[in-house]
Every structure is written in structure tokens, then in C-alpha cells.
C-alpha positions as CSV (number, residue, x, y, z in Angstrom):
1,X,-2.6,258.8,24.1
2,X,1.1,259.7,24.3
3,X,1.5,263.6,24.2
4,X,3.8,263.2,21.6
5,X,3.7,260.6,18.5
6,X,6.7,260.3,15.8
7,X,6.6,257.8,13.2
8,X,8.1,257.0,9.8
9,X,11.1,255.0,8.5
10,X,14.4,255.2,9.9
11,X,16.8,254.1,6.6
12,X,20.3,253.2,7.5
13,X,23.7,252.6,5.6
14,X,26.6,251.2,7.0
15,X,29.5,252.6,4.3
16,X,32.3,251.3,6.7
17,X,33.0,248.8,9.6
18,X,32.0,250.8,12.6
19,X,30.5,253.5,11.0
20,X,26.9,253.9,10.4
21,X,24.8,256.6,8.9
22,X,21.0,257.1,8.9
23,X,18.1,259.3,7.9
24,X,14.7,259.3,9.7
25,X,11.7,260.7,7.5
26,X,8.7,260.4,7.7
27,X,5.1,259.1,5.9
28,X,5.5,261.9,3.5
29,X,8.8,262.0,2.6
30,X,9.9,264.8,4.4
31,X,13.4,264.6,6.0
32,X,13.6,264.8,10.1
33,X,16.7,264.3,11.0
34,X,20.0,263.3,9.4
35,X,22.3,261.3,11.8
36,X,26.0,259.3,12.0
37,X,27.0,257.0,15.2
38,X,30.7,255.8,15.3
39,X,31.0,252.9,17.4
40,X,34.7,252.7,18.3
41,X,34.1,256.2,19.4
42,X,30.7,255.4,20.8
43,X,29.5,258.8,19.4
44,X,26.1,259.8,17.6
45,X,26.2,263.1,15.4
46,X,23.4,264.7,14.1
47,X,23.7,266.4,10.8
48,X,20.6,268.2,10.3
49,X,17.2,268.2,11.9
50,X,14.0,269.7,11.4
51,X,13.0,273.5,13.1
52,X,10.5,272.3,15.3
53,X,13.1,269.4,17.0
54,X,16.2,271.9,16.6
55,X,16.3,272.5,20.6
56,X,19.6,271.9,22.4
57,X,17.4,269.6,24.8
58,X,15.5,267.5,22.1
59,X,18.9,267.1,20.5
60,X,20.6,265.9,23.7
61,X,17.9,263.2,24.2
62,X,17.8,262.2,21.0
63,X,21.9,261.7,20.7
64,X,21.8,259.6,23.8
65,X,18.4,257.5,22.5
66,X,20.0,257.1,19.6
67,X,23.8,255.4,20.8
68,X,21.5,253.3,23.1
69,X,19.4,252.2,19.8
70,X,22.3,251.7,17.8
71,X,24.1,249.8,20.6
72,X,20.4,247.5,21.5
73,X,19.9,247.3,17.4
74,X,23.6,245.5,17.4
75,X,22.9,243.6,19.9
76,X,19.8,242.3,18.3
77,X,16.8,244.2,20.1
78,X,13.9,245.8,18.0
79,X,12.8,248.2,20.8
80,X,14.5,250.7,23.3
81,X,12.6,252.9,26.1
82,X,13.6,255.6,27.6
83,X,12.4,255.3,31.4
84,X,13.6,259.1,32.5
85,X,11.7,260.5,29.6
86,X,9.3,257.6,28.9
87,X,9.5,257.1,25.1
88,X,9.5,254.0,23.6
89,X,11.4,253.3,20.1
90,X,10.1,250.5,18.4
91,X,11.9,249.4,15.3
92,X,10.9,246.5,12.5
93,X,13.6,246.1,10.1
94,X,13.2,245.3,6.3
95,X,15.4,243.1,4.2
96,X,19.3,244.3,4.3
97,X,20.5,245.1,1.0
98,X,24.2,244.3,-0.1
């Protein structure tokens, strides 16, 4: 058993070309972390995030997990590990809406 387990839904919008905002929250409801990733700057910003994750290191990680998700997500893949920090991101999407 990890020593760490997150899960939940990860809801994303794409309101431009190149632009992509997301929200991840989890089985409850409750809000986690508020996120954008602009790929012709190849940038991730976090908007908000939960006390218990607001640490300059967990934020760090997660910024650089996420432009690699964002990047593997485009590129097709479902799943991204990190192998410095060992955590694994595994993603199922649902059915796009227009």
C-alpha cells in the first residue's frame, strides 16, 4: 500500500485552442485543486489548492506532473508515472461534450 492515495475526477474544459482549464475533486465533491496549462507557453498554473497540499514542494511536483499529463493526455496516453517521486497518474476519460 502506497503511503499516499488520491483519487477522484479530474473535469477539464478546453475554452480556447491551446488553452485548457481543469478542476480535480474528489468522491465527495470537495474541490482539491483548481488548475490552467497553456500549451504554446508550455505552462501549468495552479489557481487554488487545498491547505493540506498548499506546500511550495507539493505545488512544484504537481505543476511539472501536470504539463507532462497534459502533454502524454494529447498525445493519447491514459497514464503518466513519475519515476523520481514514484507516483503513478492513471486517467480514464468519459465521453467529450461539445
Amino acid at each position: 500500500m502506497p503511503k499516499a492515495y488520491l483519487s477522484g475526477l479530474m473535469i477539464m474544459h478546453k475554452p480556447s485552442e491551446g488553452h485548457v482549464d481543469a478542476s480535480v475533486i474528489n468522491e465527495f465533491g470537495i474541490s482539491l485543486m483548481d488548475i490552467s496549462y497553456d500549451e504554446k507557453k508550455d505552462k501549468v498554473k495552479i489557481h487554488s489548492i487545498t491547505d493540506k497540499m498548499n506546500k511550495w514542494y507539493i505545488k512544484r511536483s504537481l505543476s511539472g506532473d501536470f504539463k507532462n499529463i497534459f502533454k502524454a493526455m494529447h498525445q493519447g496516453s491514459q497514464e503518466y508515472l513519475n519515476t523520481k517521486r514514484k507516483i503513478k497518474y492513471s486517467f480514464q476519460p468519459a465521453n467529450e461534450t461539445e
